[in-house]
N, C-alpha and C positions, 0 to 999 in steps of 0.2 A: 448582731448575729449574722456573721455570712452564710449564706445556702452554697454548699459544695456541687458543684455541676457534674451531671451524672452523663458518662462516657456515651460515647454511640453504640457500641458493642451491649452497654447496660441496659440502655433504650431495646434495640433489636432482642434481647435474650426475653425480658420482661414484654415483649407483643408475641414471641413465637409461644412463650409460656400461658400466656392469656388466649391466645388461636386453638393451642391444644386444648385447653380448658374448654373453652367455647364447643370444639367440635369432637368433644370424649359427652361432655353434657347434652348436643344434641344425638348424640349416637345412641346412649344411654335410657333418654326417652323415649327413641324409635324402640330399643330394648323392653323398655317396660309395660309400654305400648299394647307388642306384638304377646310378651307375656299376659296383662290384663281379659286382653282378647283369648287368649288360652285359657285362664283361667273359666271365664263363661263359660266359654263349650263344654270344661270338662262339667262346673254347677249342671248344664243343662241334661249332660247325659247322667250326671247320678239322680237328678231329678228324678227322669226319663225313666233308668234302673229299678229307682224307690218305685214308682206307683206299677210298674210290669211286675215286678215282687210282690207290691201288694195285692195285683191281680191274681195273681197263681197259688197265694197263701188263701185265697177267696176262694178259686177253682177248689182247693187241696181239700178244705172245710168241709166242702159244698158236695165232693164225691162222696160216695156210697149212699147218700141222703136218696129216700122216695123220688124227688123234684129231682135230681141229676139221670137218677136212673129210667127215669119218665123221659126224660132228656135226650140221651145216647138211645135210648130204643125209639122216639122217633126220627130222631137226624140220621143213625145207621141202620136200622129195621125199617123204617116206614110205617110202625105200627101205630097206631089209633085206640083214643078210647071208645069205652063202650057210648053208643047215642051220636058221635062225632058224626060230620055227614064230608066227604071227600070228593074235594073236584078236582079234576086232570085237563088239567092245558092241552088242548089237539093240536099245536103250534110248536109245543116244545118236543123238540125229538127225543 
């Protein structure tokens, strides 16, 4: 069996085809890379999203209850219960 000798033009076309391969494949995983890396941030902020929702659906619950209402009138009234005993910082202006 003779081996038919393959041109130089053959050679040259089959290294620049193999080059572009090479450097479309490493392009490609800097691609997928920079995606993967995308992907996390968004996981992290729907994470993030879920439990701030699940805080606020806790808040939403939690309103109009005795214990919120005891709540809001001391953080924005200042009010006290009966028997409490109240100290003021002379420091804080």
């Amino acid at each position: 069996m003779r081996l038919k000798k393959t041109s130089l033009l053959t050679k040259l076309l089959l290294l620049v085809v193999a080059v572009y391969a090479v450097v479309t494949l490493v392009n490609l995983q800097d691609r997928v890379s920079a995606a993967n890396a995308e992907v996390a941030a968004l996981e992290q902020q729907v994470l993030y999203a879920e439990q701030e929702k699940t805080l606020m659906e806790e808040s939403l619950r939690e309103l109009g209850t005795d214990k919120s209402i005891m709540k809001i009138a001391r953080a924005r009234l200042g009010m006290v219960e009966a028997g409490e005993i109240v100290f003021y910082d002379a420091d804080v202006q």
